[in-house]
Residue frames as qw, qx, qy, qz and C-alpha x, y, z in Angstrom:
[[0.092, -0.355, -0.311, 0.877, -30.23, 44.33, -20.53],
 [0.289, 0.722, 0.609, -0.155, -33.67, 46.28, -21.60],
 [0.279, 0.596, 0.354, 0.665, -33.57, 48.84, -24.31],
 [0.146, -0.385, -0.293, 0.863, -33.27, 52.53, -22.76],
 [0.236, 0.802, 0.491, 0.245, -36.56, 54.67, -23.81],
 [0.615, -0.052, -0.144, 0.774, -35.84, 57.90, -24.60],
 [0.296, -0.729, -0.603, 0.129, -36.56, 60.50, -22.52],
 [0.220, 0.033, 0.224, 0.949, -35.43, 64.01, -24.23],
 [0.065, -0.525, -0.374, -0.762, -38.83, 65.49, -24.81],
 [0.589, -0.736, -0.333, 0.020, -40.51, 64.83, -21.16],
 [0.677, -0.014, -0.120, 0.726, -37.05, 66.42, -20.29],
 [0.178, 0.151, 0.225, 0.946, -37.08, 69.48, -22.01],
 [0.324, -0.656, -0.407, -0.547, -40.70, 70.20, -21.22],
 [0.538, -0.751, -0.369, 0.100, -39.97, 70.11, -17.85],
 [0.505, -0.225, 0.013, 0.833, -36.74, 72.38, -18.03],
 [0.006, 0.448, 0.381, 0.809, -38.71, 74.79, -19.92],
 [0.484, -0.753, -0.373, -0.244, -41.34, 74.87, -17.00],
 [0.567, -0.590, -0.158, 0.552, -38.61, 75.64, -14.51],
 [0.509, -0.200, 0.016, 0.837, -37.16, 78.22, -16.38],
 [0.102, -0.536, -0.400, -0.737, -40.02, 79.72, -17.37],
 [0.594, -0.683, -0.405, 0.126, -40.91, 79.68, -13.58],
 [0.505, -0.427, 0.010, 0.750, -37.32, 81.88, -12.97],
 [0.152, 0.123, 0.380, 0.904, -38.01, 84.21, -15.66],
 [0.379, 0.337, 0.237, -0.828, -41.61, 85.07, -14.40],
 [0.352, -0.044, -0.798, -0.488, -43.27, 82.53, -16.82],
 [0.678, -0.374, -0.100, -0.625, -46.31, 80.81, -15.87],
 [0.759, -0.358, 0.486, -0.244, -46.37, 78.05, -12.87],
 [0.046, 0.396, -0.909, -0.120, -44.53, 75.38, -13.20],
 [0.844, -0.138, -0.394, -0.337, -47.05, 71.95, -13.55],
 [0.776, -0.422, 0.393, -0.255, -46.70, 69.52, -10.99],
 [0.448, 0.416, -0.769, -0.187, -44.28, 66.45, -11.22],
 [0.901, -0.215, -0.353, -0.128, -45.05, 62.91, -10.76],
 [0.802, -0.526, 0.250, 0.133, -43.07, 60.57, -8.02],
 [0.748, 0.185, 0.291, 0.566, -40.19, 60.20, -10.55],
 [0.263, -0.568, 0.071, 0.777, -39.89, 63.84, -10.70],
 [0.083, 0.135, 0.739, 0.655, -41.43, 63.87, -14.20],
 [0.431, 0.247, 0.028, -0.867, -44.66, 65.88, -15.42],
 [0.561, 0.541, 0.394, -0.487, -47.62, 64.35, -16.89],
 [0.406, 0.077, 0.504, 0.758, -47.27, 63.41, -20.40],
 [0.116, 0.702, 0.420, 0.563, -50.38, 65.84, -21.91],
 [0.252, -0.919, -0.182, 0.244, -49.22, 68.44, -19.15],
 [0.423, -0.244, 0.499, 0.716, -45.49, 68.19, -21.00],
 [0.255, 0.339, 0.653, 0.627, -47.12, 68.69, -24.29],
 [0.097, -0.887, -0.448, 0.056, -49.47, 71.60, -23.19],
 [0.392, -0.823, 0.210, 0.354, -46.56, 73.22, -21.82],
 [0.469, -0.276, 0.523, 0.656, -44.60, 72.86, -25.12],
 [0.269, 0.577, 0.694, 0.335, -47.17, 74.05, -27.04],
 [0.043, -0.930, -0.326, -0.166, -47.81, 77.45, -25.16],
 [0.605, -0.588, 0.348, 0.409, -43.79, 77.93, -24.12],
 [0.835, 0.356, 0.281, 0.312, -42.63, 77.18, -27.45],
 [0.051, 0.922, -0.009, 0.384, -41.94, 81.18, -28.23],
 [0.516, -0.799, 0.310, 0.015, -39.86, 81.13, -24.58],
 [0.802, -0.275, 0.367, 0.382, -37.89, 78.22, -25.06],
 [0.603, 0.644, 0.137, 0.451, -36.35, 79.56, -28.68],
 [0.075, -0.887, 0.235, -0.392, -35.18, 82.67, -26.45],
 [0.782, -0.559, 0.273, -0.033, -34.22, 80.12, -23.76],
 [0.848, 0.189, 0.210, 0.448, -31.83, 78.17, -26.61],
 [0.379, 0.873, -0.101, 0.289, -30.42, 81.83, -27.22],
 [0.459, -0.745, 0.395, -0.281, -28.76, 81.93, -23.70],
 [0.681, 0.299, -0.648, 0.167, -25.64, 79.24, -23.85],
 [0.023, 0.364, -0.769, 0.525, -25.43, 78.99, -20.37],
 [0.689, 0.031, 0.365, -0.626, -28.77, 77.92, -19.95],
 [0.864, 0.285, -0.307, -0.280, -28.63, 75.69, -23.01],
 [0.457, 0.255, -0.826, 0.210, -25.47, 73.94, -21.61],
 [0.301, -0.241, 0.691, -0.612, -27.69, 73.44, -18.31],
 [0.795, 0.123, 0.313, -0.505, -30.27, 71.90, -19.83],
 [0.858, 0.196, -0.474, -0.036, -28.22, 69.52, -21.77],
 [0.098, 0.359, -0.754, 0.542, -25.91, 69.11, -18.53],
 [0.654, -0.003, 0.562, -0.507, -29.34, 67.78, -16.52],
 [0.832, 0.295, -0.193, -0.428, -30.46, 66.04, -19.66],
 [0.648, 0.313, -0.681, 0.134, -27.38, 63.97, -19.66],
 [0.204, -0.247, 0.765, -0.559, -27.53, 63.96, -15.45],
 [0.735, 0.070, 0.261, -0.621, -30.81, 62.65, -16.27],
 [0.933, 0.265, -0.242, -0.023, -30.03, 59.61, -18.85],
 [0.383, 0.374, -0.780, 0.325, -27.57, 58.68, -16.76],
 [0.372, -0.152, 0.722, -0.563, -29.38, 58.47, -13.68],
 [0.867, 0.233, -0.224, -0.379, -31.86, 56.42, -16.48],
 [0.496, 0.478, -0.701, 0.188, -28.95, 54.42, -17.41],
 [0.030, 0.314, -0.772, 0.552, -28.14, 54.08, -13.54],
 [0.694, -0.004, 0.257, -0.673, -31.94, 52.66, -13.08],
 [0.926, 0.180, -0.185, -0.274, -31.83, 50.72, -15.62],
 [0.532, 0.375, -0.738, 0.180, -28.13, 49.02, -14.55],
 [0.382, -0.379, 0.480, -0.693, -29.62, 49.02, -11.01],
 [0.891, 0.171, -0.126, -0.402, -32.37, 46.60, -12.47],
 [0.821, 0.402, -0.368, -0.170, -30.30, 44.56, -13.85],
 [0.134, 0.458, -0.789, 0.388, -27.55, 44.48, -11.09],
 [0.618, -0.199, 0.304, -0.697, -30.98, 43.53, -9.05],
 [0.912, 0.071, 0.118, -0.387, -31.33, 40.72, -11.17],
 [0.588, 0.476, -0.621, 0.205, -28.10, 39.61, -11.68],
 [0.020, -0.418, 0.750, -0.512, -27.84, 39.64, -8.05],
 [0.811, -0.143, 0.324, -0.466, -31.21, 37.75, -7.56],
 [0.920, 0.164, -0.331, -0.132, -29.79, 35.22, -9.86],
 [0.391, 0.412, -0.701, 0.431, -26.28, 35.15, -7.70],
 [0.444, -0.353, 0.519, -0.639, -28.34, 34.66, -4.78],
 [0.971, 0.059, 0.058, -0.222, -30.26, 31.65, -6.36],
 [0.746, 0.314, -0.532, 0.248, -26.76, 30.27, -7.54],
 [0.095, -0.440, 0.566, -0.691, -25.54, 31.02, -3.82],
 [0.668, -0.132, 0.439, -0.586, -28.30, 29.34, -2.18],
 [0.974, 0.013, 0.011, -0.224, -27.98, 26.54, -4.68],
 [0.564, 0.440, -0.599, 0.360, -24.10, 26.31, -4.41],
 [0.193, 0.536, -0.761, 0.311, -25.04, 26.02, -0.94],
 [0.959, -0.053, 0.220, -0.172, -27.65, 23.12, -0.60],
 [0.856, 0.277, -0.429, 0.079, -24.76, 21.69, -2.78],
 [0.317, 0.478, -0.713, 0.404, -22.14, 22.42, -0.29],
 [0.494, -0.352, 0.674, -0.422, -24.11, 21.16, 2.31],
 [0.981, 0.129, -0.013, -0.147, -24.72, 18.23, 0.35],
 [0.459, 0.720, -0.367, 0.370, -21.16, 18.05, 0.31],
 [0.177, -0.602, 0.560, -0.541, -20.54, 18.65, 3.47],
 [0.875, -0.048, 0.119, -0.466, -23.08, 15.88, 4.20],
 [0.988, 0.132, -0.081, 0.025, -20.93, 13.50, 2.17],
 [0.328, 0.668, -0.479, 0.466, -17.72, 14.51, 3.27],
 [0.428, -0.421, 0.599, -0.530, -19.04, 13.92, 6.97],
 [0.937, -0.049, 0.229, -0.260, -19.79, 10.33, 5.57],
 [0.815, 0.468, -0.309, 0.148, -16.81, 9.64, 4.31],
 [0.161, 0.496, -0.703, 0.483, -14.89, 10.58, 7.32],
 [0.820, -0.266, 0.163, -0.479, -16.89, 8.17, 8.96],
 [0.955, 0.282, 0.000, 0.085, -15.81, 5.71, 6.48],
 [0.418, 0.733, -0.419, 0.335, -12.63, 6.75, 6.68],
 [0.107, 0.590, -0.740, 0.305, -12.36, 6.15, 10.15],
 [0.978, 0.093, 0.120, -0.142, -14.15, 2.86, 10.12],
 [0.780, 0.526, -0.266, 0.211, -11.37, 2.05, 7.41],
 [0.113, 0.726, -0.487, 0.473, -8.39, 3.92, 9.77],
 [0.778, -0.263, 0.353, -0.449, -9.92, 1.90, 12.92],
 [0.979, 0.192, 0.008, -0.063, -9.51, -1.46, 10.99],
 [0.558, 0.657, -0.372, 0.346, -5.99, -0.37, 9.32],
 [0.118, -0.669, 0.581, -0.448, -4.82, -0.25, 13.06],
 [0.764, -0.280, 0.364, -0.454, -6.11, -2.94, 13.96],
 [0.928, 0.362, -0.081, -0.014, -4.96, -4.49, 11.14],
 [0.264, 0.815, -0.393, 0.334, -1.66, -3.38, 11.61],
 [0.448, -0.602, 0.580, -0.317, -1.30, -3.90, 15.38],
 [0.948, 0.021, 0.303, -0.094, -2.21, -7.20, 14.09],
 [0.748, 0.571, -0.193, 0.276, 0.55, -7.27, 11.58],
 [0.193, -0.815, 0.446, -0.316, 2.98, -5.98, 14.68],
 [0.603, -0.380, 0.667, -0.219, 2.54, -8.38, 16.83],
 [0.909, 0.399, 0.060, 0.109, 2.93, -11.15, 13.37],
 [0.304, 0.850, -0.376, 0.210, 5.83, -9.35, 12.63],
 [0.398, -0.727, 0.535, -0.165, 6.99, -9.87, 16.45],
 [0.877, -0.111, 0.445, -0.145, 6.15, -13.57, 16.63],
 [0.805, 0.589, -0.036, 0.058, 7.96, -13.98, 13.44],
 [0.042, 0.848, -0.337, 0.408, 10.58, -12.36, 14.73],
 [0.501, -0.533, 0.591, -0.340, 10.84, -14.46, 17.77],
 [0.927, 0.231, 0.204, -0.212, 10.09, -17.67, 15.66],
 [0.698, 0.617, -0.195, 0.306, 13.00, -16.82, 13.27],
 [0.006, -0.831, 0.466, -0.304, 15.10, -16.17, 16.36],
 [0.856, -0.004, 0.479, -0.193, 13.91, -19.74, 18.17],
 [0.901, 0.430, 0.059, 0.009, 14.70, -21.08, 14.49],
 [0.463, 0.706, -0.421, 0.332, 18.13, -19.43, 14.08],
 [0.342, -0.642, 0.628, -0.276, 18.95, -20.70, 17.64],
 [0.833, -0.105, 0.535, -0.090, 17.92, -23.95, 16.99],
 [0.747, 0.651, -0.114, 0.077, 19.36, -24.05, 13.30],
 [0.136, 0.715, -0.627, 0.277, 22.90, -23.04, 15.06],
 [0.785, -0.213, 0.562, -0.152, 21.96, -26.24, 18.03],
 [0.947, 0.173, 0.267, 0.046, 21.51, -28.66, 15.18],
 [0.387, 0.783, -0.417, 0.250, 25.01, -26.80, 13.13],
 [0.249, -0.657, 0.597, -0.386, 26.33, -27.64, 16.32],
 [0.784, -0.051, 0.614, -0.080, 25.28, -31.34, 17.27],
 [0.864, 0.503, 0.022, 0.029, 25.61, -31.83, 13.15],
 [0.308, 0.767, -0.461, 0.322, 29.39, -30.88, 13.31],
 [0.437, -0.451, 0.701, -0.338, 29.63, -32.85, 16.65],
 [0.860, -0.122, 0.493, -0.045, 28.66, -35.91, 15.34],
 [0.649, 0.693, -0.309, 0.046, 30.59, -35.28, 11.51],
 [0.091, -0.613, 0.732, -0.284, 33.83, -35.05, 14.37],
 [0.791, -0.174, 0.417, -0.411, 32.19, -38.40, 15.67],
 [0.860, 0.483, 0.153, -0.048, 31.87, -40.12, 12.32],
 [0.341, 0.910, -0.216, 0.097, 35.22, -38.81, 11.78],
 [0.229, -0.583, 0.728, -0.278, 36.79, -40.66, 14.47],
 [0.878, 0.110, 0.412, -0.218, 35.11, -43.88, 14.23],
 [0.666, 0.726, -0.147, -0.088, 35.84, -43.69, 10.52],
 [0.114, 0.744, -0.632, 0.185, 39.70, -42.97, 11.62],
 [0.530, -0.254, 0.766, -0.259, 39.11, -45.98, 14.67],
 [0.820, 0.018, 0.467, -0.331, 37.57, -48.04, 11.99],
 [0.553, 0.772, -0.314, 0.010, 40.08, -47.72, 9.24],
 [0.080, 0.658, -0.696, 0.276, 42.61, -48.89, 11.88],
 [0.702, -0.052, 0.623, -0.340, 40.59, -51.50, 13.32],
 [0.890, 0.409, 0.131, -0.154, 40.16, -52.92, 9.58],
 [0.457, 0.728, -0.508, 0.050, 43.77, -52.52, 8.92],
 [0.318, -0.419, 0.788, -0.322, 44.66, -54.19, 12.29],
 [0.899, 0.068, 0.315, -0.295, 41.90, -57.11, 11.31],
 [0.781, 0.601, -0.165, -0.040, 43.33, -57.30, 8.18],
 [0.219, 0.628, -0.697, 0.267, 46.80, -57.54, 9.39],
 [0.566, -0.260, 0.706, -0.339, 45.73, -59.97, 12.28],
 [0.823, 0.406, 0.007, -0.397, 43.81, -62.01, 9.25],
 [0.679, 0.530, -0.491, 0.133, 47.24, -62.24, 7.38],
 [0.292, -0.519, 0.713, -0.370, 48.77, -62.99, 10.87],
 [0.763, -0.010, 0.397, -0.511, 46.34, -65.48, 11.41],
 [0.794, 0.430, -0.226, -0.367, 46.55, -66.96, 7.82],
 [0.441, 0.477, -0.737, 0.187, 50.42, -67.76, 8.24],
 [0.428, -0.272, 0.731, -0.456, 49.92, -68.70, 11.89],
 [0.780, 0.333, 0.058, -0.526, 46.94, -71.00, 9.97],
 [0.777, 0.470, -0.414, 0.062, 49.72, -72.36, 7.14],
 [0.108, 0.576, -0.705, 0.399, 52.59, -72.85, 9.51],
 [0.543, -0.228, 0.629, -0.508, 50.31, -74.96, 11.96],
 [0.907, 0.245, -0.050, -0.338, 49.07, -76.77, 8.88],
 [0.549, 0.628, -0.551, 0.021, 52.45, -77.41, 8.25],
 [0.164, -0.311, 0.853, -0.386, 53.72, -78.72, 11.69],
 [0.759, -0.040, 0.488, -0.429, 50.15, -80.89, 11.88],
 [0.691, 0.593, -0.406, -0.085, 51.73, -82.14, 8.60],
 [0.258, 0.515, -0.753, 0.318, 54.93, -83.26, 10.05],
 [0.441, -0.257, 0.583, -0.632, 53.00, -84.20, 13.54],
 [0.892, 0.158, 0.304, -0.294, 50.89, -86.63, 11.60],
 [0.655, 0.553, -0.511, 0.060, 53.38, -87.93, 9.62],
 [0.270, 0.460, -0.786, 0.313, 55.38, -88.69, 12.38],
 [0.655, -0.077, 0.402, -0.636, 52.34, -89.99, 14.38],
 [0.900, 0.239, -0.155, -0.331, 51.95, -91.96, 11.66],
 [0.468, 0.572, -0.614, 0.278, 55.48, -93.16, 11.87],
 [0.161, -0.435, 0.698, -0.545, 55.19, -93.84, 15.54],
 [0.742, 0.054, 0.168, -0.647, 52.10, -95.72, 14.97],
 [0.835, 0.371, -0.392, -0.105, 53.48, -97.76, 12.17],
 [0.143, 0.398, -0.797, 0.430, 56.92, -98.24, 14.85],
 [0.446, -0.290, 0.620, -0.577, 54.47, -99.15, 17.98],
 [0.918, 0.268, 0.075, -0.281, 52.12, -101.84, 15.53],
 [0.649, 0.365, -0.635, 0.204, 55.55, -103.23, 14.64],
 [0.194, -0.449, 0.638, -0.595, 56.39, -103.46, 18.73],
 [0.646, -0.011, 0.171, -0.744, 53.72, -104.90, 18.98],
 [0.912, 0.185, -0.161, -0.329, 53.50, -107.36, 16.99],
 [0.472, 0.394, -0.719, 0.323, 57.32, -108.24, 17.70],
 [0.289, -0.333, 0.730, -0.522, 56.48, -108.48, 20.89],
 [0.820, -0.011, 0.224, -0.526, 53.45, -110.83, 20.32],
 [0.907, 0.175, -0.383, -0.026, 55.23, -113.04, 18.40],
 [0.155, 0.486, -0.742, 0.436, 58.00, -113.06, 20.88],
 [0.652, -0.118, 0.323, -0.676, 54.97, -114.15, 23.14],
 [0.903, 0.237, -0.033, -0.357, 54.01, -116.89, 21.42],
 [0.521, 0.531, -0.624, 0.239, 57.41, -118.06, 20.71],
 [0.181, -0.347, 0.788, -0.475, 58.06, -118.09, 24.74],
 [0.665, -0.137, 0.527, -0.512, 54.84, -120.01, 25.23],
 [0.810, 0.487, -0.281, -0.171, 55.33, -122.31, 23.05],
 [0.448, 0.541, -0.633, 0.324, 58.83, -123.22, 24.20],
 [0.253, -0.444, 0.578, -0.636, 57.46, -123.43, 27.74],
 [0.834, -0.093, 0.082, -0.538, 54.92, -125.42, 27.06],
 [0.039, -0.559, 0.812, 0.164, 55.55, -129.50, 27.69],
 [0.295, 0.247, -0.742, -0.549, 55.21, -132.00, 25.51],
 [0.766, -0.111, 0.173, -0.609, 52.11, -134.42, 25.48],
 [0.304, -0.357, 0.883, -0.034, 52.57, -138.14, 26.39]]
C-alpha cells in the first residue's frame, strides 16, 4: 500500500477560510475538484488569517470541528487510498479470475477429452465383457456337455467294470471247470492207458494163441497130406 501524504495544513487553511467566511471574514478562495484550495491560495490565507484562527482555537467547539473534519478528512484519504488499492487488488483478482479461467476451460477442454476416452474405453469394456458373457455362457454349456458326458462315460465305465466282473466270475469258473475236466480227462487218460495196457497184452496173448492155431493146424495139414498121399512105384 502507498505511503499516506499528509494533509493537515491544506486542511486547516481551508477550515479557517470557512470560518472566517461565518464570522464575516474575508471570501472564502475557491476549491479545486477534490474540494481542496490551491496550495499558494492556502498559504496566503494563513498568512493574513493567522490573528483569526488563534481566536478560532479559543472556541472548543469549533476546535473539536475542525479536528472532527480533519479526521473525516484522513479518513476519507485513507478510504482513497484503500479504494486504490482494493482497485488493484481487484484488477489483479480479475487477472487471476480470467486466468483461473482460460485454465478451467483448459480443463474443461481436457476433461471433455477424457470423457471421450473414457467412453471409447467404457464402449470396449462392454464389449469386452459381453464378450466375456457369452465365454462365460459357452463355458458354461461346454462344462455342462462335459459333465454330461463325464457322467455317460461314469456310466458305460461302471457298465463294463460289471462286465469285466462277470466274465472274470464266468472265467474263473470256466478255468476251474477246465481244470477239473483236465484232471477228469487226465485219469480218464491213465485209466484208458491202463485198459490199452491189459488190451494189448491180451491181444498179444491172443495173437501169440492164434500163431500157435495156426501153426497146429498147419502141421496137422501136412501131417494129413502126407498120410493121404500114395506111395510111388
Amino acid at each position: 500500500m502507498l505511503d499516506k501524504p499528509n494533509p493537515t495544513n491544506k486542511t486547516r487553511g481551508w477550515l479557517k477560510n470557512i470560518l472566517n467566511a461565518r464570522t464575516g471574514s474575508p471570501a472564502a478562495a475557491p476549491l479545486d475538484s477534490q474540494g481542496e484550495m490551491e496550495t499558494d491560495e492556502v498559504e496566503s490565507l494563513q498568512g493574513s488569517h493567522e490573528a483569526d484562527f488563534s481566536l478560532l482555537e479559543q472556541d472548543k467547539v469549533a476546535l473539536d470541528l475542525v479536528v472532527a473534519v480533519e479526521n473525516l478528512l484522513n479518513d476519507r484519504q485513507l478510504a482513497s487510498f484503500k479504494i486504490k488499492d482494493n482497485e488493484q487488488q481487484l484488477q489483479n483478482a480479475n487477472e487471476s479470475i480470467n486466468r483461473l479461467k482460460n485454465e478451467l476451460s483448459k480443463k474443461e477442454h481436457f476433461i471433455l477429452e477424457k470423457e471421450k476416452e473414457f467412453r471409447s474405453l467404457e464402449d470396449k469394456l462392454t464389449h469386452k465383457q459381453m464378450s466375456y458373457d457369452q465365454l462365460l455362457e459357452d463355458y458354461k454349456e461346454y462344462q455342462n456337455s462335459s459333465n454330461s458326458g463325464i457322467e455317460n462315460l461314469k456310466y458305460q465305465l461302471e457298465k463294463e467294470r460289471n462286465k469285466y466282473v462277470k466274465l472274470n466270475d464266468e472265467f474263473s469258473h470256466y478255468q476251474y471247470e477246465s481244470m477239473k475236466k483236465a484232471k477228469e480227462l487226465e485219469e480218464r487218460i491213465r485209466d484208458l492207458e491202463s485198459e490199452n495196457q491189459k488190451v494189448e497184452s491180451q491181444y498179444q496173448k491172443v495173437l501169440e494163441e492164434k500163431n500157435h492155431l495156426l501153426q497146429t493146424i498147419s502141421d496137422f495139414t501136412a501131417r494129413m497130406n502126407f498120410s493121404l498121399t500114395p506111395p510111388s512105384e
